[in-house]
Backbone as numpy.savetxt, mean C-alpha at the origin, in Angstrom:
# Nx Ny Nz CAx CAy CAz Cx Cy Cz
4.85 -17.18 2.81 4.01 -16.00 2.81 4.90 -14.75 2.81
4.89 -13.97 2.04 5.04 -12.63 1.77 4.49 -11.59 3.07
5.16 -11.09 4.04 4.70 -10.30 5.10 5.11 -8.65 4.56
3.72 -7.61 4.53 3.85 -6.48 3.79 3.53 -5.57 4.86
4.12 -4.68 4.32 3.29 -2.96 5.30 3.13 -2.85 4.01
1.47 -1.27 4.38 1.06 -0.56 3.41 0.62 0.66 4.00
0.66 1.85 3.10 -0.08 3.07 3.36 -1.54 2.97 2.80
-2.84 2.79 3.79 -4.03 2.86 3.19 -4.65 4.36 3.27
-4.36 4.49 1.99 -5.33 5.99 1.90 -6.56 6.05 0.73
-7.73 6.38 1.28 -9.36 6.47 0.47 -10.17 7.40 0.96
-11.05 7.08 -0.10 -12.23 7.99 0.32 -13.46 6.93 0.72
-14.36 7.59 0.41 -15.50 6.51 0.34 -15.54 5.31 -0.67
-15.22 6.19 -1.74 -15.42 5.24 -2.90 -14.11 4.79 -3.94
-12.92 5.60 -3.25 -11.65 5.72 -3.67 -10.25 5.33 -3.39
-9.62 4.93 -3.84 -8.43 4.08 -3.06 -7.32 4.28 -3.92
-6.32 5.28 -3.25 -4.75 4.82 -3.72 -4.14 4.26 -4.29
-3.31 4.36 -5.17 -2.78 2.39 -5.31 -1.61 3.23 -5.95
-0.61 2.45 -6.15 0.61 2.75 -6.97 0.73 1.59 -8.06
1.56 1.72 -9.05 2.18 0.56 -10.51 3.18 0.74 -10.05
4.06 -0.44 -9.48 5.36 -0.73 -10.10 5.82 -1.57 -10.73
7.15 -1.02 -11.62 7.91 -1.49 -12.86 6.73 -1.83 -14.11
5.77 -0.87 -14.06 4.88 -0.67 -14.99 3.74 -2.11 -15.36
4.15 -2.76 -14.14 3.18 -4.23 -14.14 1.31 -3.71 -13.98
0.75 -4.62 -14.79 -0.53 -4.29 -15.00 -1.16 -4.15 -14.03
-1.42 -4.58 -12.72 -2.00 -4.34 -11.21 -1.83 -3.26 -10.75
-2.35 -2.66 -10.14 -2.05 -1.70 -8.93 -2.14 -2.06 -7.31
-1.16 -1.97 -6.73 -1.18 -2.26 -5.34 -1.22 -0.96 -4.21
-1.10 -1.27 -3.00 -0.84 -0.07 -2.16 0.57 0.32 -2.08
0.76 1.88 -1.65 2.44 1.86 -1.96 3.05 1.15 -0.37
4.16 0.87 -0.27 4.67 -0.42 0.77 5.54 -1.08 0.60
5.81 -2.00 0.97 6.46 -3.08 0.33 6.73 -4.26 1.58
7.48 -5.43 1.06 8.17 -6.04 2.19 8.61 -5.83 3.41
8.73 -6.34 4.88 9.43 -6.11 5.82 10.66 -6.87 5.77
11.79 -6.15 5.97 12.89 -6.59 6.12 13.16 -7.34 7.41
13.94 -8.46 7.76 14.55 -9.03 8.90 14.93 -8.23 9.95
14.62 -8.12 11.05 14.29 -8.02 12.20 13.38 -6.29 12.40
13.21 -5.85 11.06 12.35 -4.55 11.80 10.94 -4.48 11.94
10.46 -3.63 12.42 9.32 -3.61 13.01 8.15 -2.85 12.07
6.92 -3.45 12.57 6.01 -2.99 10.95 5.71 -1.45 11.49
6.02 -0.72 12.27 6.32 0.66 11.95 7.83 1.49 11.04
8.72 0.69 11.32 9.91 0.62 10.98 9.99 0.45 9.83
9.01 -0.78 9.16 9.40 -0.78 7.94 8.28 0.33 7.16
7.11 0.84 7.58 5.90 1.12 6.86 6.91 2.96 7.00
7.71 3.49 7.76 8.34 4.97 7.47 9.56 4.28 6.30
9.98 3.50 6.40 11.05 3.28 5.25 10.70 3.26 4.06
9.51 2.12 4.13 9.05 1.93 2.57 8.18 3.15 1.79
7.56 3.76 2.85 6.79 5.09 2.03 8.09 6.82 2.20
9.18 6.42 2.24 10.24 7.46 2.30 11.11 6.89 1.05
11.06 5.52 0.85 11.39 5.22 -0.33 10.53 5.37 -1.90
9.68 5.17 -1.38 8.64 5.17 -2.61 8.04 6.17 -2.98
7.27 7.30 -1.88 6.78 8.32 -2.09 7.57 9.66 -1.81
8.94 9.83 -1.03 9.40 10.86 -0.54 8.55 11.53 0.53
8.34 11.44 1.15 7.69 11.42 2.44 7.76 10.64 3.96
8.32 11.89 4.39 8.93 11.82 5.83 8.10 12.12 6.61
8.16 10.96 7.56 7.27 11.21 8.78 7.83 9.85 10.00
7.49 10.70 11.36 7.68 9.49 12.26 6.98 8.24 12.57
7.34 7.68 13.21 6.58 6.49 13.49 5.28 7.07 14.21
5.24 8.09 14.88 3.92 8.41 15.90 2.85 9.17 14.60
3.29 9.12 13.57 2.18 9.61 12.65 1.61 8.46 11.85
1.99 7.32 11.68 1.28 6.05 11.19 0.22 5.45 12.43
-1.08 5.07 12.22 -1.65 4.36 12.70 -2.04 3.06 12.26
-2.00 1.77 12.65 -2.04 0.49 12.36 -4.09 0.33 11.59
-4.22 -0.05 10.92 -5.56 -0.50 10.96 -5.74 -1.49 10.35
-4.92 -2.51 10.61 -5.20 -3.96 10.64 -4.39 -4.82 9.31
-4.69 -6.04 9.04 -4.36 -6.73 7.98 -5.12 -7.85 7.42
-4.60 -8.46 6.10 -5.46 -8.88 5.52 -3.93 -9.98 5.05
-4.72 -11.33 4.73 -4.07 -12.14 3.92 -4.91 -12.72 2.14
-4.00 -12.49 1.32 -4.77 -12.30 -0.28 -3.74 -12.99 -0.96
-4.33 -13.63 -1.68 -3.28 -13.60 -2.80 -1.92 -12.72 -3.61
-1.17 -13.06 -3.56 0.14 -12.33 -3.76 -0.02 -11.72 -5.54
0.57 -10.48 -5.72 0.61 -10.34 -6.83 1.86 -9.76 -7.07
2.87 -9.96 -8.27 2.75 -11.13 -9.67 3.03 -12.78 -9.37
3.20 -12.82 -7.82 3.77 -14.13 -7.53 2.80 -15.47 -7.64
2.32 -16.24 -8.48 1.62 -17.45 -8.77 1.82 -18.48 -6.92
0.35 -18.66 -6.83 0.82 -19.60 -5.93 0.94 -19.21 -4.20
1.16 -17.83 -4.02 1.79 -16.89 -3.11 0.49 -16.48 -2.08
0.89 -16.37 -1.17 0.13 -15.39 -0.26 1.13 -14.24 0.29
0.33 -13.18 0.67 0.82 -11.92 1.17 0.34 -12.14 2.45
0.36 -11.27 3.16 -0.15 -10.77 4.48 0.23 -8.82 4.58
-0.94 -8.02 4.14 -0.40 -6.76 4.29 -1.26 -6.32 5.44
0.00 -5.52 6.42 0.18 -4.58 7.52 -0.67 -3.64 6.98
-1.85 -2.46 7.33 -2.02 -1.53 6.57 -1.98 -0.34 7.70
-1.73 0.73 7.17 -1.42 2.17 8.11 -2.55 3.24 7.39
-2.93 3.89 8.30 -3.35 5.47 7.65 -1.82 6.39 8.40
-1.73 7.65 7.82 -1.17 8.39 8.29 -1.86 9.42 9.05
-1.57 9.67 9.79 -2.46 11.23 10.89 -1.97 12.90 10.28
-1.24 13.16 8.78 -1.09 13.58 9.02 -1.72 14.33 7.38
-1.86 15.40 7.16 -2.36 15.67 5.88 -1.51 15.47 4.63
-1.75 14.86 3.77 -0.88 14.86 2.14 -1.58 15.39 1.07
-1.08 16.42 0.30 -1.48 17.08 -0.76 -0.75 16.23 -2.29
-1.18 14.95 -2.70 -1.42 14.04 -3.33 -1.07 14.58 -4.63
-1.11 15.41 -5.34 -0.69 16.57 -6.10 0.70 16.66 -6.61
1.37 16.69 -5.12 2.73 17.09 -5.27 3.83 16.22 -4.60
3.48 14.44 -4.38 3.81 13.48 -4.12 5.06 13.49 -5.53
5.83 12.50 -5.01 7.04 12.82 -5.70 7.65 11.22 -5.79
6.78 10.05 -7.08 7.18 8.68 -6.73 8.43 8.67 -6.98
9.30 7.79 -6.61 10.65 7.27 -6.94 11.11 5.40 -6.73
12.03 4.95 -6.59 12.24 3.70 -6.46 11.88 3.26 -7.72
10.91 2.00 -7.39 10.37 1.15 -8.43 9.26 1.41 -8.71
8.49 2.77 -8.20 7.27 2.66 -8.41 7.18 3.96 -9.91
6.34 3.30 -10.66 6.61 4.03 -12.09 4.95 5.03 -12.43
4.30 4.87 -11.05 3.01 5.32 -11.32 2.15 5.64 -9.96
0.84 6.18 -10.06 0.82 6.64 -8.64 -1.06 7.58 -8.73
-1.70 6.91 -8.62 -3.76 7.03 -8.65 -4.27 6.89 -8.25
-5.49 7.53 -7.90 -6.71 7.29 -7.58 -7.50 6.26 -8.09
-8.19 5.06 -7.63 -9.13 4.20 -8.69 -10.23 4.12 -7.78
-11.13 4.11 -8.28 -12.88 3.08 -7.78 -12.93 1.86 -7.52
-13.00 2.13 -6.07 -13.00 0.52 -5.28 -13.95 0.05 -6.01
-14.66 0.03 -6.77 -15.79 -0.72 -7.40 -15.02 -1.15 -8.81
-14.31 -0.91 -9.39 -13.73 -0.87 -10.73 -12.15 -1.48 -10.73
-12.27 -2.90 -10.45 -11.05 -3.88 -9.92 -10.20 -4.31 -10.86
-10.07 -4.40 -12.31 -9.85 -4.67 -13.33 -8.54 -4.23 -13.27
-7.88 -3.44 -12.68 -6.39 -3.18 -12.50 -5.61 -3.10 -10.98
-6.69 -3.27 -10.20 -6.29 -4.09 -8.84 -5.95 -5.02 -8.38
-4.56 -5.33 -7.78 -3.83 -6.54 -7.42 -5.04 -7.02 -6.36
-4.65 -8.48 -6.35 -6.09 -9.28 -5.44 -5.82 -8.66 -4.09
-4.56 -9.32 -3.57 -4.59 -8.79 -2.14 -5.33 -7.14 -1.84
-5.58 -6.32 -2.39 -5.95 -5.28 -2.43 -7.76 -5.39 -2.60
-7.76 -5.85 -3.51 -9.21 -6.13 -3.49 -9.90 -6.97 -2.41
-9.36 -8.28 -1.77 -9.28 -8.22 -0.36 -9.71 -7.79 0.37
-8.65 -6.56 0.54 -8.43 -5.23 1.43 -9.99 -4.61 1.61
-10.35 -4.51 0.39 -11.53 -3.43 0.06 -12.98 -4.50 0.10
-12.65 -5.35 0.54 -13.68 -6.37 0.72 -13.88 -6.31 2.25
-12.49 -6.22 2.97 -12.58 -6.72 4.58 -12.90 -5.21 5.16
-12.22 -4.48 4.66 -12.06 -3.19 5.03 -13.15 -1.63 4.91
-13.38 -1.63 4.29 -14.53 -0.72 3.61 -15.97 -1.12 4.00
-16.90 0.11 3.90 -18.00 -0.27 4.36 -19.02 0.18 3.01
């Protein structure tokens, strides 16, 4: 199993997602936890890597996880950590880097380019 942090950010009807290396899915931005750190530890690393955005650990809040199918990995399960942040982002002027080659808004209703584990997400999560 694949163990993930993620930044969950939505609206009612709207959900985040990033493309990386231009693969057809969209996931949350995040990634892997590395060996021995902690899923706050890794959830400020991976969104300082991916989005340029700095913040401490006391500005992530935990709101739970989900286990889904892994995507592009055949066969795979994930397990993603998910966070809101407490703190405001003007989405606008986000600045992707790393591997991530893309960066949207989509309609939780409109899944057709949503990685499963994500859809998941918006199954367990959302009201």
């Amino acid at each position: 199993m694949i163990k993930c942090v993620c930044l969950v950010e939505e609206t009612e009807d709207q959900i985040l997602l990033v493309q990386v290396r231009h693969r057809e899915k969209y996931y949350f931005p995040g990634g892997k936890i590395d060996e021995g750190e902690t899923l706050l530890e890794a959830i400020q690393r991976e969104i300082e890597e991916e989005l340029q955005l700095h913040f401490s650990q006391d500005d992530f809040t935990y709101i739970g996880k989900v286990i889904g199918e892994a995507y592009p990995q055949p066969n795979t399960l994930t397990e993603l950590n998910g966070f809101k942040v407490n703190r405001s982002i003007n989405w606008n002027e986000v600045q992707i880097d790393n591997e991530v080659t893309d960066i949207r808004w989509f309609n939780k209703f409109d899944t057709q380019y949503i990685a499963p584990a994500v859809i998941k997400w918006i199954e367990t999560f959302s009201t």
